[in-house]
N, C-alpha and C positions, 0 to 999 in steps of 0.2 A: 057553182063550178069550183069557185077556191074550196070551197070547203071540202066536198069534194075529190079532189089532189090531194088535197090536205090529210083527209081519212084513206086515202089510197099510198102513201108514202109509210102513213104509219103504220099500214097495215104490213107492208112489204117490207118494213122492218123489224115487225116481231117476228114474222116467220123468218126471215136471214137469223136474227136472233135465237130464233128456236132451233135452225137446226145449226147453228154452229154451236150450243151447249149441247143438243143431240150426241153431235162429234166430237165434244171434248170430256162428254159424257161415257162415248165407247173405248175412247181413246184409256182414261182413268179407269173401267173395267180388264180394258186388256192389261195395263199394267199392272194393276193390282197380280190378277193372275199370273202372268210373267214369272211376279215377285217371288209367289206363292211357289210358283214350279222352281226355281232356283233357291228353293231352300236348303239349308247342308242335313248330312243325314245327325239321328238321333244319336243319341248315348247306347239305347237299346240295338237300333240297328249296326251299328260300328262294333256293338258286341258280340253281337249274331253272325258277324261277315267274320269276325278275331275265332270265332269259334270253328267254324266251319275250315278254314284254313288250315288250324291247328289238327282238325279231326284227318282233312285230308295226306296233312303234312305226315302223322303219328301211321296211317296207314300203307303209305309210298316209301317211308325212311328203309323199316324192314328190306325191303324188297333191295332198295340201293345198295344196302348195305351186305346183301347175300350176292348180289350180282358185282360187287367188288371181292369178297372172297373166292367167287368160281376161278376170277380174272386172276386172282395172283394165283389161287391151287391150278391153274392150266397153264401159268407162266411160271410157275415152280417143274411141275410136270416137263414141260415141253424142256427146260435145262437139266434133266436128269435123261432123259434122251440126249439130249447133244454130249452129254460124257457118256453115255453108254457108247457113242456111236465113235468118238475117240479113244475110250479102252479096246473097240475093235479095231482102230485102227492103229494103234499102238500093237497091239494082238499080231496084226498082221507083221509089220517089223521085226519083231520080236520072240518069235517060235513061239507064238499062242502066250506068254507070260503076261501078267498084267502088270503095270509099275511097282515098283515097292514104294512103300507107303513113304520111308525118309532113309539116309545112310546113318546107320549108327558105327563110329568107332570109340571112341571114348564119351560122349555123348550124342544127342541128336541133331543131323545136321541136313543140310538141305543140298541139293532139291528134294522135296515132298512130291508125293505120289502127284496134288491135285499141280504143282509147276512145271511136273513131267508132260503132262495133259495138253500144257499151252499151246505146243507148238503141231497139235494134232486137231486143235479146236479151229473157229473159222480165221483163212488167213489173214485176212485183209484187217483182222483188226490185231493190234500188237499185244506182245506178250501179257502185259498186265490188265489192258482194256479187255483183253478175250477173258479172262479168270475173273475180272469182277463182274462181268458178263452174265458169266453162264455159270458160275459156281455161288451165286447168290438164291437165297429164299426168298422173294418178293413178300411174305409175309413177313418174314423177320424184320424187326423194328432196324432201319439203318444205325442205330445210335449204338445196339448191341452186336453188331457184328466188328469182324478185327483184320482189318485188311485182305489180302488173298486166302489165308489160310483157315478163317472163319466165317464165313459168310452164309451160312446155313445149310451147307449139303455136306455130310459126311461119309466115310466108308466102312464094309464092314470089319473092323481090325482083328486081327485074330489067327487064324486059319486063312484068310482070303488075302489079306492085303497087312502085309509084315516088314520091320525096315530090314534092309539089307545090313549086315556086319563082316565079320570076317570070323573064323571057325572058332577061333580061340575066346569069344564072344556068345557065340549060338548057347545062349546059360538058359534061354523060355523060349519058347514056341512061337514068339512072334519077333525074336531076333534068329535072323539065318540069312537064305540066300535069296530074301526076297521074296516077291508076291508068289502067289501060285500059275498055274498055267491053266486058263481057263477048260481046255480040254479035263482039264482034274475032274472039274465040278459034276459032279455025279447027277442034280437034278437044275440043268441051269434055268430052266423057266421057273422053279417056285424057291430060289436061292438069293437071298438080299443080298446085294455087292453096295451099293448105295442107298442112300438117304436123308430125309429130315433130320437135323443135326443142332448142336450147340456147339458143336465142336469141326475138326476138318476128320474127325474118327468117329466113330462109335462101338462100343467096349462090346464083342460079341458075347452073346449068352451063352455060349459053351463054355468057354475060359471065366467068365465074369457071370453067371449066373445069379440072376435076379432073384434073391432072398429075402429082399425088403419091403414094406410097404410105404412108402415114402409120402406119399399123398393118400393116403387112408382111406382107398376105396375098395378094398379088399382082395386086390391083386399085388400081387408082390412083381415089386417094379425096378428095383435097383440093387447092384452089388453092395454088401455091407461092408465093403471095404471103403467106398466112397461117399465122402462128407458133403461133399458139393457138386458131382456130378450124377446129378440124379438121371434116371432114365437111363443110365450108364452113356451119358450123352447124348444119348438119342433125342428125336422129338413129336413123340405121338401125336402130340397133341396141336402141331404146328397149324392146321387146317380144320381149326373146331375139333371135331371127335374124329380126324383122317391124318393122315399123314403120307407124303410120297416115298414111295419106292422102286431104286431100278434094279431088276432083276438080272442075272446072269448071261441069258439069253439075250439081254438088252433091250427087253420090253419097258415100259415104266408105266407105275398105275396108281392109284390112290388105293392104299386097304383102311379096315376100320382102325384106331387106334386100340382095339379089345385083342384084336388077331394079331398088332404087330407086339401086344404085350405078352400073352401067352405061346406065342410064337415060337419054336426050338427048333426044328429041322431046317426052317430058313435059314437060320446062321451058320449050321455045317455044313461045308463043299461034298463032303466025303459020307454023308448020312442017304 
C-alpha cells in the first residue's frame, strides 16, 4: 500500500510537472512571437515609405501651387471691378468725367486719380484701408509695392486719364483739363482704362509706343525712351502668361499677355 502512494504521488507530480512546463512552454512561444511582431521597420522599408511621400508630395505641389495663382488672378480681378464700379460712380457726380490722374501746376501734386477713388470705394473702411484694399495686386510681392500709389493696379495714361494743369501749362497731351469723359470713348467694352501695373500709370502705346524688345522674345515691348520702365509700366506678365484688365464699360477680365502686348486700339479712346 505504501508503495503504492508512494508511486501514485510521484506520478501526480510529473504530470503537474509536465504541464506546467507545457504552459511555460506556450507562454515562451507567444512571447517570442510578440517579440517578432513588434519589430521596427527596415532601412529598406523607411525608404520605400521616404519615397512614396515624395512621389506623392512632387505630384499634389503643382496643383497647390496653380490653385494659389487662380486665387490671387480672381482676387486681383474682382479689385479691378470695384474701381471700375467707383470710376462709375465718380462718372455719375461728375458729368461722365473720369478723375484726372494728379494736378500739375509747377510740378506734380496730389491728389492722384487712384485718392480721388477713396471716397467712392466701400464706406465703411477709411480712406487709406479702402486704397490698400482694393488697389493692390495680390500677386505683386508686398516688399515691391509703395504705399497707396503703387500697389500694382495702374491706369491707362495718355488720352484716358491725364493730370489736370492750368492753360498756360497744357505744353503735351497728357497735361490739360483733366481725364476724359467716359462718354468720349468710342469702343468702351474693348478699351483698357486699367490695369496690371508697376506703377499707379501705365505709358499708353499711342504716345509711348512700343519699339523695343526688352526681354528678347521677339515682340517689341517697350518705349526707347525708357531705361527702366519696361513694359512701359505695365505688367503682362503679372499672372503667368495673363494679366488683368478693366475695361471702359467696367467689365474686367484676364487677356493673354500676347494680346495685351500687340494690342493698339485698346489704348485709344477715340479709335
Amino acid at each position: 500500500m505504501a508503495c503504492g502512494a508512494e508511486w501514485g504521488v510521484r506520478r501526480g507530480m510529473d504530470v503537474v510537472r509536465g504541464a506546467v512546463a507545457s504552459r511555460v512552454g506556450r507562454q515562451d512561444r507567444r512571447s517570442a512571437s510578440c517579440a517578432a511582431g513588434r519589430r521596427g521597420f527596415t532601412l529598406i522599408e523607411l525608404l520605400v515609405v521616404i519615397a512614396v511621400i515624395s512621389i506623392l508630395a512632387s505630384m499634389t505641389m503643382p496643383l497647390v501651387i496653380d490653385a494659389m495663382a487662380r486665387g490671387q488672378r480672381t482676387a486681383c480681378l474682382s479689385n479691378h471691378a470695384q474701381l471700375g464700379h467707383a470710376l462709375r460712380l465718380y462718372g455719375t457726380s461728375f458729368e461722365c468725367y473720369l478723375p484726372p490722374f494728379g494736378y500739375y501746376h509747377t510740378a506734380a501734386t496730389s491728389p492722384f486719380m487712384i485718392e480721388t477713388l477713396a471716397a467712392f470705394l466701400n464706406p465703411e473702411l477709411g480712406h487709406d484701408e479702402a486704397l490698400l484694399k482694393v488697389t493692390r495686386c495680390p500677386a505683386w510681392p508686398e516688399s515691391k509695392r509703395g504705399g497707396i500709389h503703387c500697389r500694382g493696379i495702374g491706369c491707362n495714361f495718355g488720352d484716358i486719364f491725364r493730370y489736370y494743369s492750368p492753360a498756360h501749362l497744357n505744353s503735351t497731351v497728357w497735361h490739360g483739363p483733366g481725364s476724359i469723359q467716359m462718354t468720349a470713348i468710342a469702343r468702351p467694352a474693348a478699351t483698357y482704362i486699367m490695369m496690371d501695373s508697376y506703377t499707379q500709370h501705365v505709358y499708353s502705346e499711342k504716345h509711348w509706343p512700343r519699339d523695343e524688345d526688352w526681354d528678347a522674345d521677339g515682340i517689341a515691348d517697350t518705349h526707347h525712351t525708357f531705361t527702366t520702365a519696361i513694359y512701359n509700366c505695365g505688367a503682362p506678365f503679372r499672372h503667368g502668361k495673363t494679366c488683368n484688365v478693366l475695361f471702359a464699360d467696367g467689365h474686367a477680365r484676364s487677356i493673354r499677355a500676347r494680346q495685351w502686348l500687340t494690342s493698339k486700339q485698346e489704348w485709344d479712346p477715340y479709335d
